[in-house]
N, C-alpha and C positions, 0 to 999 in steps of 0.2 A: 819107311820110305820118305825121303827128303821130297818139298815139295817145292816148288819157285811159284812167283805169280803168274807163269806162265798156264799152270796146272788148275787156277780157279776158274770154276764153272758159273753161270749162273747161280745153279744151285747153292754150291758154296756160299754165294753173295744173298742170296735170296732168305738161307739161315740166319743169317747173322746180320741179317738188315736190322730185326726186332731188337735187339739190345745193347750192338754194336755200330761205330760209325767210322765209313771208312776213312782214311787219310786223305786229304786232298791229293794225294801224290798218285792213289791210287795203289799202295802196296802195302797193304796190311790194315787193322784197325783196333778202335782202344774204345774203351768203355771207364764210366766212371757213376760212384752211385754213393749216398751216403751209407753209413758206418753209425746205426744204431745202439744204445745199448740197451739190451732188451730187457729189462726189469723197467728203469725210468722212463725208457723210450727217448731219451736225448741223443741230441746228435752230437757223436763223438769225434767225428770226423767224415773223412772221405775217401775210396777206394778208388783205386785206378788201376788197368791191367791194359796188358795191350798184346798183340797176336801179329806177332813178324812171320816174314821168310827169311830162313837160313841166309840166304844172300842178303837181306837188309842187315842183320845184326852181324855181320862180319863188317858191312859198310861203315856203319853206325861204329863199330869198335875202331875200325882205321882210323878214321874221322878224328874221334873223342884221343886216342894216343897218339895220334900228328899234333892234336891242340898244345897235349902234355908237353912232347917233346920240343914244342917251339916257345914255351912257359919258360920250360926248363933250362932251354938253349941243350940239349940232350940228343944226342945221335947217336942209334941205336944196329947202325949198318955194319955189319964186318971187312 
């Protein structure tokens, strides 16, 4: 089942308070944590994940392919 940010509850929010921080936009949220490696224990780096709605990542994809095609001088219309 598709969900929009229309569909989050409290609840929802109240989960994912602990380890997650929401957007300022208010439509989704991302998390980031260091990237161990477990024998030395050094830090290898850093992890990042992030939790959209269907409808942000289709936005987000418009967005990012209008940039291209105006880079590009590219017009993609029939």
């Amino acid at each position: 089942m598709r969900r929009d940010s229309t569909d989050v509850t409290d609840h929802d929010i109240w989960l994912l308070s602990e380890t997650w921080t929401q957007f300022p936009t208010g439509t989704g949220w991302f998390s980031s944590g260091e990237l161990r490696d477990p024998v030395a224990r050094r830090q290898l780096g850093e992890t990042y994940s992030e939790i959209l709605f269907y409808d942000d990542v289709v936005a987000r994809a418009k967005k990012r392919i209008r940039v291209y095609q105006d880079k590009l001088q590219l017009s993609l219309k029939t």
